[in-house]
Structure formats: structure tokens, C-alpha cells
GULODO-461934 format. One record per residue: residue in three letters; x, z, y of N, C-alpha, C, O in turn. Coordinates in steps of 0.001 Angstrom, whole numbers, padded with zeros to 6 digits, always signed. Atoms other than C-alpha are relative to their C-alpha. Layout:
N
ALAXZYXZYXZYXZY...
//
This chain:
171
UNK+000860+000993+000624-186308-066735-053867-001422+000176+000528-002027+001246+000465UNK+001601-000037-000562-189862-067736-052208-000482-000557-000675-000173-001687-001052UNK+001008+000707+000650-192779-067958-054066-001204-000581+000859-001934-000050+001697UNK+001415+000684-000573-195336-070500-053148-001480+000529-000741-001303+000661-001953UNK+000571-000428+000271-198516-069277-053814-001556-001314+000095-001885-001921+001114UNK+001076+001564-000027-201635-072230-054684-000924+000770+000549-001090+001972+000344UNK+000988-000451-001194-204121-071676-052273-001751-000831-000508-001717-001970-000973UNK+001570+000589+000079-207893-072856-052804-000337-001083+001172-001032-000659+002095UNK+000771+000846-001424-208734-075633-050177-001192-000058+000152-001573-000444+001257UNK+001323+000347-000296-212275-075684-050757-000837+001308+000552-001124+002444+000174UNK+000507-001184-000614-213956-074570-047796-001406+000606+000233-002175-000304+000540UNK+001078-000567-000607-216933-072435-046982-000708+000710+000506-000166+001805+000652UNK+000786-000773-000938-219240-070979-045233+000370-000716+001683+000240-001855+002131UNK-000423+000229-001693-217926-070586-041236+001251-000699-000065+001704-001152+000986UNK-001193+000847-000060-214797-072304-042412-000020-001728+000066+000793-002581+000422UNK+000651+001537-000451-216681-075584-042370+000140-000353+001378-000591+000281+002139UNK+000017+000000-001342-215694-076913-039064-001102-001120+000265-002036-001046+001063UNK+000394+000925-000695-216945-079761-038751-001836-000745-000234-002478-000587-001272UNK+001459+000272+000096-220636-081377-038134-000137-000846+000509+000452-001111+001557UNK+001447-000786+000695-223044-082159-038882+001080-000705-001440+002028-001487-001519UNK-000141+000391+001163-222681-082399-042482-001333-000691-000961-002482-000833-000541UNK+001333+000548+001017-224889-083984-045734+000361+000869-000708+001492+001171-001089UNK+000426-001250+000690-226394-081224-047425-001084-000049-001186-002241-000469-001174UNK+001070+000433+001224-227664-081050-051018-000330+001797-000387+000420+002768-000486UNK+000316-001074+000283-229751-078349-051827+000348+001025-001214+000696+000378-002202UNK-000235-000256+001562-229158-075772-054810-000398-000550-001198+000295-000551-002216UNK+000985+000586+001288-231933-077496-057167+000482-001684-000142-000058-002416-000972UNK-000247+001384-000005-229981-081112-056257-000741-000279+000906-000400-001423+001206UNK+000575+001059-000773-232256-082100-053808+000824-000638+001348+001397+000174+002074UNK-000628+000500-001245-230765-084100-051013-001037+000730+001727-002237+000735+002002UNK+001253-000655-000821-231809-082210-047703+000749-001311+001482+000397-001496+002647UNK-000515+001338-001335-229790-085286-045471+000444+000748+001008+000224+001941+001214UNK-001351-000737-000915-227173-084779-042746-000717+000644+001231-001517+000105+001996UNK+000315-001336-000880-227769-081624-040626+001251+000390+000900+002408+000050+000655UNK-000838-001002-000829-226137-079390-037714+000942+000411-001328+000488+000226-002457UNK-000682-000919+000836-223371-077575-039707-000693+002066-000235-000722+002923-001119UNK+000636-001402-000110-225174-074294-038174-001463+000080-000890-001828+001235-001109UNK+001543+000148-000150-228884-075224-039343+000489+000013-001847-000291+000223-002776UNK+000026+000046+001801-226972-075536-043100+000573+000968-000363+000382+001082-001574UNK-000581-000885-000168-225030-072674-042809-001822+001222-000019-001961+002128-000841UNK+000952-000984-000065-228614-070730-041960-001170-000405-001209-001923+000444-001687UNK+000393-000461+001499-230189-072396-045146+000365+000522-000963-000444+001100-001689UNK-000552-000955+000973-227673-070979-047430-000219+001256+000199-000343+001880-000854UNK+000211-001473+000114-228227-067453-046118-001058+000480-000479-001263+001456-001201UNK+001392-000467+000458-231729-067710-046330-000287-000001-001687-000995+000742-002367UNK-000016+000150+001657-231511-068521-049887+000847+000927-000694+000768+000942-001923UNK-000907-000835+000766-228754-065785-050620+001407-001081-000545+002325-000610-001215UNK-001160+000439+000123-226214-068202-051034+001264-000860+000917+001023-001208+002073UNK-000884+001122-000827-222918-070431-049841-000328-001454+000544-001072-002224-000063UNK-000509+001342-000045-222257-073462-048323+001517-000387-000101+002544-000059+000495UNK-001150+000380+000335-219944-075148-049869+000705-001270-000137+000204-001817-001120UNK-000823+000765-000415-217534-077902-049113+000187-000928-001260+001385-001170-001411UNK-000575+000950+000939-217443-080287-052120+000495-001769+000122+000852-002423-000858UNK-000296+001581-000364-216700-083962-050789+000772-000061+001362+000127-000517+002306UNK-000357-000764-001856-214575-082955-047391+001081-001426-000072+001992-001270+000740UNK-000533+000726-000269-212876-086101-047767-001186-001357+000557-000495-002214+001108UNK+001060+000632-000269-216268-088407-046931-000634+000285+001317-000657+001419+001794UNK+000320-000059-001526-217840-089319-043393-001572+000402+000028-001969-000634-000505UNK-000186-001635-000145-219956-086824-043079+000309+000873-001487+000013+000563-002641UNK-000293-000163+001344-218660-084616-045389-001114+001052-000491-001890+001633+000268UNK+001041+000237+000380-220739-083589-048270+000144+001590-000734+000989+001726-001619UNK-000051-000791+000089-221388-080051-048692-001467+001299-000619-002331+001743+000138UNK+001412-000331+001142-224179-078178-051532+000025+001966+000514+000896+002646+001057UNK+000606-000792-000397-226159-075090-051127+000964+000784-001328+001207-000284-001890UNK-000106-000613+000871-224588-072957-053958+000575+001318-000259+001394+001626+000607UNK-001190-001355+000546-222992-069391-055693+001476-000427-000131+001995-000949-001117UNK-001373+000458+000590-219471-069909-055058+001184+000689-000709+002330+000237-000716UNK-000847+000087+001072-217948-067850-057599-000396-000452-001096+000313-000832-002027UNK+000598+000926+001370-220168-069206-060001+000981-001479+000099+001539-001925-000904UNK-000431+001080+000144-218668-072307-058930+001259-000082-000304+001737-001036-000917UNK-001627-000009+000119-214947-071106-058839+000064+000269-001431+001046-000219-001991UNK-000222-000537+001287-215502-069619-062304-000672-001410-001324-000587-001386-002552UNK+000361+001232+000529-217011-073080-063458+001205-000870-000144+001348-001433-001230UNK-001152+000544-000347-213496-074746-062029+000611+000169-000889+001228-000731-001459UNK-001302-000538+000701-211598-072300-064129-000220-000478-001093+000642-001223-001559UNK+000568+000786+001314-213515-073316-067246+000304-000903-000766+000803-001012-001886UNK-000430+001277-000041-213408-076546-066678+001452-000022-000272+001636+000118-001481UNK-001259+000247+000113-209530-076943-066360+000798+000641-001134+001785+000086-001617UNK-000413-000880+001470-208804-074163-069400-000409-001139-001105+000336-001494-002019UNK+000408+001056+001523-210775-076806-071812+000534-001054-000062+000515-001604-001163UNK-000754+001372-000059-208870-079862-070781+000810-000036-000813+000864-000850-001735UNK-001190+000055+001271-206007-078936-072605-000173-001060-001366+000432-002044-001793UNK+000112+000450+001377-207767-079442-075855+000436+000594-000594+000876+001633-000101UNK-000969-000620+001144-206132-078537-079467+001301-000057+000080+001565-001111-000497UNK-001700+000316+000405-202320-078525-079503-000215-000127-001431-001204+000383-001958UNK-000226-000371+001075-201226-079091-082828+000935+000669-000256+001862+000588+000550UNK-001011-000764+000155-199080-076623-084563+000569-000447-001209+000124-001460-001749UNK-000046+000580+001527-197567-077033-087766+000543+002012-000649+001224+002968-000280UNK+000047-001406+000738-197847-073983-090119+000841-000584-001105+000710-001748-001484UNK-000375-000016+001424-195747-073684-093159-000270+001218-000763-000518+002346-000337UNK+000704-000779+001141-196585-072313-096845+001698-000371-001089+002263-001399-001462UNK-001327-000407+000925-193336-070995-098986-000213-000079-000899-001147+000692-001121UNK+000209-000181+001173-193318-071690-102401+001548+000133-001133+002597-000278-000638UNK-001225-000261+000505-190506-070787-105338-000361-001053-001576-001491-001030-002062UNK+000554+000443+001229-190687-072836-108548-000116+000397-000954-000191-000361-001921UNK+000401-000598+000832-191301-069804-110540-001121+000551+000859-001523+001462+000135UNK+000973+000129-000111-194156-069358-108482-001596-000071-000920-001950-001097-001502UNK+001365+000021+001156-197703-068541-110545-000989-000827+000487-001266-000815+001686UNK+001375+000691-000320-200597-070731-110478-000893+000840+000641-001785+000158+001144UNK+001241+000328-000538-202912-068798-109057+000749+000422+001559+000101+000119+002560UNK-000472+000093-001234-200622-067920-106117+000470-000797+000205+001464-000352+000780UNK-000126+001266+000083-199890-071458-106018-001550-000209+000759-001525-000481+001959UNK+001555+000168-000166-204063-071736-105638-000058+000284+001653-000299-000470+002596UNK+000308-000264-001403-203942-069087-102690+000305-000607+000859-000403-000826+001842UNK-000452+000582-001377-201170-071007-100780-001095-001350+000308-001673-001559+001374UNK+000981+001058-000430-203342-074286-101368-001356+000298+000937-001834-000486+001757UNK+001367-000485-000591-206402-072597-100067+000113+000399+001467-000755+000213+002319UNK-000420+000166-001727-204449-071680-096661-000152-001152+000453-001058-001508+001205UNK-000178+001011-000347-203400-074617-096360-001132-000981+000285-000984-001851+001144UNK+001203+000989+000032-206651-076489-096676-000976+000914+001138-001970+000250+001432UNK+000499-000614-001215-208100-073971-093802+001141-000114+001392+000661-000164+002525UNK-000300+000940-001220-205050-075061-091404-000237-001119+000545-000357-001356+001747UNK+000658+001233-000006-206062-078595-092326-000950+000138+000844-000921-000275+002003UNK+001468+000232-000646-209264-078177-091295-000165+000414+001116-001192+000032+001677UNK-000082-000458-001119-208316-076269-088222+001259-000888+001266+001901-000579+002269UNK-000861+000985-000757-206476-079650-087282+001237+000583-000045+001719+000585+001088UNK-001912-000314-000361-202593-078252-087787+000378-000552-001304-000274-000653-002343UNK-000449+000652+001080-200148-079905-089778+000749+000995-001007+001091+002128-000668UNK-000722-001239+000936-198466-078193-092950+000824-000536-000604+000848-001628-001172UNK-001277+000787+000534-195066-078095-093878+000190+000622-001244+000574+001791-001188UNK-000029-000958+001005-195080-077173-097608+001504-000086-000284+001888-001254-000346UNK-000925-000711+000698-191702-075635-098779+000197+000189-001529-000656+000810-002163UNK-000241-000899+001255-190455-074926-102015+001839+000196-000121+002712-000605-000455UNK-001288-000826+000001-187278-072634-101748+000592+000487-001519-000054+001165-002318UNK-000921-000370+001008-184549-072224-104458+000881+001537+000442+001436+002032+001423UNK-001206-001881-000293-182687-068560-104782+000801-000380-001218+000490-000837-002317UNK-000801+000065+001144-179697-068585-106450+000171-000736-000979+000244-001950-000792UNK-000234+001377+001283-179211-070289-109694-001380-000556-000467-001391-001114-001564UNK+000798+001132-000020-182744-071878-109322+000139-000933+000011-000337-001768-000759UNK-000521+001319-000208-181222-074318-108017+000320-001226-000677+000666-002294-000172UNK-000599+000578+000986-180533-075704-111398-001331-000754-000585-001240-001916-000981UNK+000897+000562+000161-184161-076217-112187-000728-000590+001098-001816-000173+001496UNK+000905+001164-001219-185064-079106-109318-000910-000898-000693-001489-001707+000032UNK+000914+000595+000232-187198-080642-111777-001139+000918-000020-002113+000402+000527UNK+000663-001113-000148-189266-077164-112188-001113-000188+001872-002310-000200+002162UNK+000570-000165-001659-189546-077301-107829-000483-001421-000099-001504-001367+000587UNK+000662+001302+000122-190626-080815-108326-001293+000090+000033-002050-000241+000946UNK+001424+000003+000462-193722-080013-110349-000944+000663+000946-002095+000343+001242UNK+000818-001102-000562-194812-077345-108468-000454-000818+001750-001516-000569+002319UNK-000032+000019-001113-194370-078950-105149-001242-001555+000070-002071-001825+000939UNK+000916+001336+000645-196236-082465-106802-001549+000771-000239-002535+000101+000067UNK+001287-000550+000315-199249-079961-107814-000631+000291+001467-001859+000229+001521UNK+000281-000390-001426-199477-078975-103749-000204-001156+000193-001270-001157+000810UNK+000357+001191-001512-199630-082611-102196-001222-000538-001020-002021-001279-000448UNK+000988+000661+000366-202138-083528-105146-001070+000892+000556-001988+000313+001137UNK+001037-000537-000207-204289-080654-104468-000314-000357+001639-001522-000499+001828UNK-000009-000395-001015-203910-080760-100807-000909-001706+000596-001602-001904+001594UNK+000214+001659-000199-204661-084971-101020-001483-000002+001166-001511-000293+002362UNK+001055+000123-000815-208185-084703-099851-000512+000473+000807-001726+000429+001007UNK+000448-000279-001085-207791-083020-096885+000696-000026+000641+000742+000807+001546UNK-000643+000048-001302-205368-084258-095104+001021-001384-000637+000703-001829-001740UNK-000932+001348+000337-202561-087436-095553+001511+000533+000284+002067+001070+001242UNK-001402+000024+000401-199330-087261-096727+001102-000798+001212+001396-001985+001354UNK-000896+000773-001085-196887-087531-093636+001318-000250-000079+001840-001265+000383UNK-001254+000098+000453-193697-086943-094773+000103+000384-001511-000287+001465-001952UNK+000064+000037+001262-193120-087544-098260+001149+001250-000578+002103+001566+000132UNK-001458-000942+000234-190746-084712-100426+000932-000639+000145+000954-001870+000123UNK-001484+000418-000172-187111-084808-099881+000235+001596-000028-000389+002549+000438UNK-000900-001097+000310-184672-082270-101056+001174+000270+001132+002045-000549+001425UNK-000787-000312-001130-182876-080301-098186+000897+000967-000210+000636+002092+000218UNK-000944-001115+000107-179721-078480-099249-001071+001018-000878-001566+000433-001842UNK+001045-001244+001290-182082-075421-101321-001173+000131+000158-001780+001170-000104UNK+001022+000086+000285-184991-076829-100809-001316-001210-000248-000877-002243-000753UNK+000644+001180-000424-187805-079229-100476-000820+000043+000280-001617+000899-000105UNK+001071-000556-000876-190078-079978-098089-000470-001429+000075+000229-002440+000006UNK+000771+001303-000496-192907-082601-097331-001186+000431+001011-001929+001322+000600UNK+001046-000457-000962-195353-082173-094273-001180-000980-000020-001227-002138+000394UNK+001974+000578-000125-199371-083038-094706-000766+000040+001278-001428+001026+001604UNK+000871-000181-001448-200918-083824-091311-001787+000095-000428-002137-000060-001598UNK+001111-000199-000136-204628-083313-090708-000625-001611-000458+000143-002526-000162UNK+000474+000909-000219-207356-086346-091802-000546-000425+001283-001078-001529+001392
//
């Protein structure tokens, strides 16, 4: 099995073949199309690269700059694109469950909210719980009221074999 390995195309320094190029200084200034050598000997003098950013353009268009600053700008850049995924967190509840640990799960829950993820609240039956589904009702009715104003009701309850579950997305 061969691995391909992604390569950097952007070239600089002596790898610049071709000339003359248009040359923008570090501060932005436009210094207008030069020898390749004569831009090559302002970057040194300045302590820095020339670097290849427009190599598809007639002449191509190539800036005075630090180029790992710039590679480490690239990486940046392309890491933040992503954005948020959403996740969806769930919060377990039993319908002998106590109010104020009832409270805590709400209080998670309203910090996933707000951290944009959706929440799938639960309320799990053991054993001959099962008998009080109006009990898991209440409890699970006290979660989507509290939870109301910070986020919208996406999937409404429904009872799943021993349990029931409704998921609150983000406002």
C-alpha cells in the first residue's frame, strides 16, 4: 500500500522560476513587476521570503513575507472553517428522580443549549416502574417546561419500549 503524501505547491524563494514577477512589499505596498533576482535580493535584505501567492497570473504575483508565519496562518485558517458540529448530549432521568437532581440535570442541559448541542432528555423505567408511566410523564413534562426558554422543542415525548425520550435543539 502507497501512501501519497500532500505536498505544499507554494513556491519560494530560488524556487520561483520564472520572471520577472509583481512584487508587493511586506507593509502592502505595491513595489511593480521586477527581475525575479532584484526581488529575491529585497526579501533578504529585509530578513525575509519571497513568496509565490498568485502563480497562476501573468506575471505572477509574489509578496515580500515570513513564510511560516504564513504557513501557520493557512493552518489556522482551514482548522476554523469547520465551524461547530453539533452533538447531541443526553441527560438520564428515573421518575423517582428528586427535584433538585431534576434542577441539576436542567442546569446541564441549559449549558449544552447554550453551547449550541442538542439534548436528548431520557426518562428510564427499571423494573416494575414501568407501571407508573404517568409518574415518568410528569417528570419528563417538568424538563421540556423548564428547558422551554432555551432552546425549541424538536422532537416531542414518545414512549420507547422502557422509556421516553424527546430531543430539545438549540434556539
Amino acid at each position: 500500500m502507497q501512501q501519497t503524501i500532500e505536498r505544499d505547491q507554494t513556491r519560494i524563494n530560488e524556487h520561483i522560476r520564472i520572471t520577472p514577477v509583481r512584487v508587493i512589499a511586506s507593509d502592502g505596498e505595491q513595489l511593480g513587476v521586477i527581475p525575479t533576482e532584484e526581488a529575491l535580493k529585497i526579501a533578504r535584505d529585509a530578513g525575509l521570503d519571497l513568496v509565490e501567492v498568485a502563480p497562476k497570473e501573468r506575471p505572477p504575483v509574489c509578496r515580500v513575507m515570513d513564510y511560516g508565519k504564513y504557513k501557520y496562518q493557512q493552518r489556522k485558517k482551514q482548522g476554523h472553517s469547520s465551524g461547530h458540529r453539533t452533538k447531541t448530549k443526553e441527560i438520564r432521568l428515573r421518575p423517582k428522580t428528586g427535584q433538585h437532581d431534576i434542577d441539576f440535570k436542567v442546569k446541564q442541559a441549559i449549558s449544552f443549549l447554550a453551547a449550541r448541542d442538542k439534548v436528548q432528555v431520557s426518562v428510564v423505567f427499571r423494573g416494575r416502574e414501568i407501571v407508573h408511566v404517568a409518574e415518568g410523564r410528569r417528570v419528563m413534562e417538568s424538563v421540556v417546561e423548564a428547558l422551554k426558554e432555551h432552546g425549541k422543542l424538536e422532537i416531542p415525548p414518545t414512549q420507547q419500549g422502557r422509556r421516553i425520550v424527546c430531543t430539545i435543539a438549540p434556539k
